[in-house]
C-alpha positions as CSV (number, residue, x, y, z in Angstrom):
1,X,-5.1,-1.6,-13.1
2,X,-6.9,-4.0,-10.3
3,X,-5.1,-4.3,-7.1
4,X,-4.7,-8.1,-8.0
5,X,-2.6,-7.2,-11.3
6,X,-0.5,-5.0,-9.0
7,X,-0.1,-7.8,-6.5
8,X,1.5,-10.0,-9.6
9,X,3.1,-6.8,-10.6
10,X,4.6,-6.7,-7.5
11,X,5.8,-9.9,-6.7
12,X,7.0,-10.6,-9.9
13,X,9.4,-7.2,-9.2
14,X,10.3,-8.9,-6.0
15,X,11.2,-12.4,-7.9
16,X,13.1,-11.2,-10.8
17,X,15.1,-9.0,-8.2
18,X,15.8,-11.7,-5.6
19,X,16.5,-14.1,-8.6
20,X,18.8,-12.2,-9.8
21,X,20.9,-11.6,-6.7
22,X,20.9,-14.9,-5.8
23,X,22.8,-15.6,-9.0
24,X,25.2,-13.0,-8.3
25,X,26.0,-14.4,-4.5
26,X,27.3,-17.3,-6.6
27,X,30.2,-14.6,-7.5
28,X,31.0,-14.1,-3.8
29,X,34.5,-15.9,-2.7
30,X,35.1,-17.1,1.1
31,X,38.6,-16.4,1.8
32,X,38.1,-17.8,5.4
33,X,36.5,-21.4,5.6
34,X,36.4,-21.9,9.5
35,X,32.9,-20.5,9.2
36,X,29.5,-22.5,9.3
37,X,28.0,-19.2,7.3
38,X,30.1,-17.5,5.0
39,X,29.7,-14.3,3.5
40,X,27.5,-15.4,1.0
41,X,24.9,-17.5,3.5
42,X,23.1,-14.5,4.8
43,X,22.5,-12.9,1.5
44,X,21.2,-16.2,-0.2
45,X,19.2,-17.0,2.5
46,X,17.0,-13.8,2.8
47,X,17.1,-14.0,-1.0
48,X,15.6,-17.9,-0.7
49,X,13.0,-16.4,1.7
50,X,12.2,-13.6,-0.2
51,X,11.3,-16.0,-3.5
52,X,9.3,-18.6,-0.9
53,X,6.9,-15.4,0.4
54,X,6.6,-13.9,-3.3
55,X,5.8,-17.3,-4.3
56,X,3.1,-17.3,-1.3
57,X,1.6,-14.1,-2.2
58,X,1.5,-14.8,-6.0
59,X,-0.7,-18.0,-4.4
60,X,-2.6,-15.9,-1.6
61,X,-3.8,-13.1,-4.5
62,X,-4.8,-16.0,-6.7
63,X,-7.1,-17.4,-4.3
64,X,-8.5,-14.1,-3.1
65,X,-8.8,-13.1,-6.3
66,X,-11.1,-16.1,-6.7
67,X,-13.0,-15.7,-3.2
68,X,-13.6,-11.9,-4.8
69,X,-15.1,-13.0,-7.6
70,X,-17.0,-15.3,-5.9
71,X,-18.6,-13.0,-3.3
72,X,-19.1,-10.1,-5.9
73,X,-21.4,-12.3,-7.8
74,X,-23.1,-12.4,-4.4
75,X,-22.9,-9.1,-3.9
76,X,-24.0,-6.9,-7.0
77,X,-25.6,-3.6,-5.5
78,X,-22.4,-3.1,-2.6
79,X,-20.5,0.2,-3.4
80,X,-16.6,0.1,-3.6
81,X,-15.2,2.1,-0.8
82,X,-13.0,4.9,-2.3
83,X,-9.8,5.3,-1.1
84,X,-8.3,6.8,1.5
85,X,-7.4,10.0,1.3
86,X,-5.6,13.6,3.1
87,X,-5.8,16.4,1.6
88,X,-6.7,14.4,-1.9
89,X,-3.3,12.9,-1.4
90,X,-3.1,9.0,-1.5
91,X,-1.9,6.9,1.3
92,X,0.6,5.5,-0.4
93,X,2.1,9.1,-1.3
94,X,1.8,9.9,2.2
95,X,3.4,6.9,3.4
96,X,6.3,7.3,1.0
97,X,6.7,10.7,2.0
98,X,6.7,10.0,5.7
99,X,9.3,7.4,5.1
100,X,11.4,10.0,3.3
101,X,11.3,12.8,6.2
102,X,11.9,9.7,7.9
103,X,15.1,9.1,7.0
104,X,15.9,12.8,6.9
105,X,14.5,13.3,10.3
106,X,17.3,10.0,11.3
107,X,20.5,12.1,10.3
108,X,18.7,15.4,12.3
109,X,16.9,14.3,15.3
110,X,19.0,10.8,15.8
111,X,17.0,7.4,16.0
112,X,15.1,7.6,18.9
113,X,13.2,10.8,18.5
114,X,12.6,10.4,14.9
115,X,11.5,6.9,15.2
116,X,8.9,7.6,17.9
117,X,7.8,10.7,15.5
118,X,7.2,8.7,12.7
119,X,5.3,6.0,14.4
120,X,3.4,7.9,16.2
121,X,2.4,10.2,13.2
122,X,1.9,7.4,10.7
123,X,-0.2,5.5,12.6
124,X,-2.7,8.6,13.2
125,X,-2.4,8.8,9.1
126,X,-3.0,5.1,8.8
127,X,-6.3,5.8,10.8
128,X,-5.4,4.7,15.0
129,X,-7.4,6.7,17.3
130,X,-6.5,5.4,21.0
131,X,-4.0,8.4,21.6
132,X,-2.4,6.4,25.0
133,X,-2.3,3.2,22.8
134,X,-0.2,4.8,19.9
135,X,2.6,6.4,22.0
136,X,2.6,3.2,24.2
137,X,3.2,1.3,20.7
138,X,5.5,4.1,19.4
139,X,7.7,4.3,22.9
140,X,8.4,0.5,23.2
141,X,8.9,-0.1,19.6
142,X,11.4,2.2,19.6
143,X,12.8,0.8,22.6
144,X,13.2,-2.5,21.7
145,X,14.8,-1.4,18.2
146,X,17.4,0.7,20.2
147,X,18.2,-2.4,23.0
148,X,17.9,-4.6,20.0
149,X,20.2,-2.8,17.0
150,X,22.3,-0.9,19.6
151,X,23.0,-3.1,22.6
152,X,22.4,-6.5,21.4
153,X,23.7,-7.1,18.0
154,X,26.4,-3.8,18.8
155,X,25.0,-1.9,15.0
156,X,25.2,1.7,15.5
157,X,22.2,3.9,15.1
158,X,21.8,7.8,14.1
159,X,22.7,9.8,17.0
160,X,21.7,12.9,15.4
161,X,23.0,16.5,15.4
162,X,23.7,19.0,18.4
163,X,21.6,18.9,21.5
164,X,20.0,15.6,20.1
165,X,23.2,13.8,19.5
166,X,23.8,14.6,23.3
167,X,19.8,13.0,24.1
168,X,20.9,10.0,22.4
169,X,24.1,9.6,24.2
170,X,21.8,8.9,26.9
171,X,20.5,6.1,26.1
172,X,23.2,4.1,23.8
């Protein structure tokens, strides 16, 4: 299967799944009209944006699909590079994995620790190098999630268990 099929694979997943919860936030009752937004305005509007950007990437893999054929008409004799690869595991398995220890690592280690873990470690899969510039990324990302989730909008993160429930005390 070409990685333009997937694409429309993809989105079309991503259509049929947003269409078919925004039909169901038609079922969802306001008991309180004082509101602007009700219950059901959040839900249908990430669902609205989530048809306009599949929409936009069905578009965007059309026209690189045609720019690709257009260019490998020009360029018969280029090799395909294969791809990546650790220890003959795809990316995308690793990635997937990752996201899983992730969110194991979230209930053990708490949010700070395992988030500056994963970031730091996926990004040396993905392929970064500049050591100082991936824990500089990892730090303040995590940072600004933590002042964002836990301070600002008051949504409580994993602490984690033991002596790292006590490290995240620290901090929120």
């Amino acid at each position: 299967m070409t990685a333009s099929k997937k694409d429309y694979l993809f989105y079309g997943i991503v259509i049929a799944f947003a269409g078919f919860f925004l039909m169901s936030t038609t079922q969802i009752h306001s008991a309180n009209k004082t509101t602007i937004l009700g219950p059901k305005a959040w839900p249908s509007i990430i669902l609205i944006l989530m048809l306009i950007l599949a929409i936009m990437g069905i578009i965007k893999t059309f026209i690189t699909t045609k720019k690709a054929a257009a260019a490998q008409l020009e360029k018969l004799n280029e090799t395909e590079e294969p791809e990546k690869r650790i220890f003959n595991i795809p990316m995308s398995l690793i990635s997937i994995l990752s996201i899983i220890l992730y969110s194991v690592g979230l209930y053990i280690f708490g949010f700070i620790i395992s988030s500056i873990l994963f970031l730091y470690l996926l990004t040396q899969v993905l392929g970064a190098r500049k050591q100082l510039v991936i824990i500089l990324v990892s730090v303040i990302l995590t940072v600004f999630f933590v002042w964002l989730f836990s301070i600002v909008l008051k949504v409580p993160l994993p602490r984690g268990i033991g002596i790292f429930r006590e490290f995240s005390l620290l901090f929120y």
